[in-house]
Each structure stands twice: as structure tokens, then as C-alpha cells.
N, C-alpha and C positions, 0 to 999 in steps of 0.2 A: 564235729557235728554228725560225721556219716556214723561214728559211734556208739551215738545218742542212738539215733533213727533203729538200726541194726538192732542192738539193746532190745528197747520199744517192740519191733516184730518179734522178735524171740522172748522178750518174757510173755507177752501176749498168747504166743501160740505155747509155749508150755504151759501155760494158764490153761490152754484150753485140755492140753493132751489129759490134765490133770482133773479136768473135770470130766472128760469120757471117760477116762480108766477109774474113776470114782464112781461113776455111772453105768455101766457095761459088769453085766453078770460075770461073776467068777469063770464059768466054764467056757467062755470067750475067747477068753486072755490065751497070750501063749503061756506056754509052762515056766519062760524064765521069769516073768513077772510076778510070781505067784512068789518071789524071795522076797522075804520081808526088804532085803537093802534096798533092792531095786525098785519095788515099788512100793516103800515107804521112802526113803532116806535121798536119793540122789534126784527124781523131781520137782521136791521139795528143796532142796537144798542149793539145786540149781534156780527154783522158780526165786529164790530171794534172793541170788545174788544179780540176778538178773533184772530184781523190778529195781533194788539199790544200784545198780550201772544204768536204768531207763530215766528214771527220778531221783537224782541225787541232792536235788534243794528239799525233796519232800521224804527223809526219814523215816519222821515217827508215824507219818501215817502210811506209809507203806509197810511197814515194820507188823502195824495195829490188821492191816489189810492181811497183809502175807500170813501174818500168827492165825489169825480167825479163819484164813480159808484152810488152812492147813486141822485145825480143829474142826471145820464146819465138815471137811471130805470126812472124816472120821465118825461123825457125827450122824452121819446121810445114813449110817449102816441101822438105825433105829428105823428111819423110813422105808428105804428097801427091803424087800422079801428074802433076798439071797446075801444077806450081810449080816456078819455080828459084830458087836460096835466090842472094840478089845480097845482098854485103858492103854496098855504099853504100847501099840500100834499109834494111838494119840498121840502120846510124848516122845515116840520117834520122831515123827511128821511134825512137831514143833521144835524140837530139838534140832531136826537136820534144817528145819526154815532159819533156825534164828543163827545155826552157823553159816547157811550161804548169804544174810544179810549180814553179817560179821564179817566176813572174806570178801564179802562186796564192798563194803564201806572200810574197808583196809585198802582195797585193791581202789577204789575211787580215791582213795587220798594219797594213795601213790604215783598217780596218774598225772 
């Protein structure tokens, strides 16, 4: 149970980091964030493996959640002034989601 709970806080709060650093102008950021791995690939890929360890009855909709925000952050770079929406950046940040939901749901069936 303490797990569960743990889980729950941490995917939440990188939910959030993931929507500041989605939201927070380029010239902000430190300079290692500025690598595509770093901040396309491992907050994503953490944030899903992490909602699949919070939610493990509720898959496919956290699956449906995690994919769409991962494309919606991509997305956001149309609405903002200081962003340009790059198609491969998109299917990074989908890509590393649906593997830390994979690693998640490996790792919760091993559990």
C-alpha cells in the first residue's frame, strides 16, 4: 500500500514538472535540459511508468491519459510564442511514454 501512495505522489508531481517545463520559456531552462534525451525522453518515460505503478487496475486509460499529454506538451508549442511544434520531438515524447508504460506494466506484473 505505502507503494501505491509513494507511486501516486511521484507520478503526480512529475506530471507537474512536465507541465512547467512545457510551459517555461526556452531561455529559462538550464542548459542541460535543452538535450533533446533529457527533456523529451526520460520525463516521459518516467511519467508512465509511474502513473502504470499508481493505477494498475486502470491501463488503458492511463495509457490514453499519459500518450495525449505527451502529444498535448508537444502540441502547446503552436500556442506559445517561444516554441516550435517539431513532429520528431512529438514521437520522442510518445515513444519514451509508451515505453515507461511497458516497463511499468512489466515491472507491476512482477511484483
Amino acid at each position: 500500500m505505502e507503494l501505491a501512495l509513494l507511486a501516486h505522489a511521484l507520478a503526480w508531481t512529475v506530471f507537474g514538472l512536465v507541465v512547467v517545463t512545457t510551459v517555461v520559456p526556452v531561455r529559462t531552462r538550464y542548459h542541460f535540459m535543452a538535450l533533446a534525451s533529457v527533456d523529451s525522453m526520460i520525463p516521459f518515460a518516467l511519467l508512465g511508468f509511474l502513473f502504470v505503478m499508481a493505477y494498475p487496475d486502470d491501463r488503458r486509460i492511463i495509457a490514453l491519459v499519459c500518450i495525449s499529454g505527451a502529444a498535448a506538451s508537444e502540441s502547446l508549442a503552436l500556442v506559445l510564442p517561444e516554441k516550435c511544434l517539431r513532429i520528431e520531438r512529438a514521437i520522442l515524447k510518445v515513444l519514451a511514454t509508451v515505453s515507461g508504460l511497458l516497463l511499468g506494466a512489466l515491472f507491476a506484473e512482477l511484483i
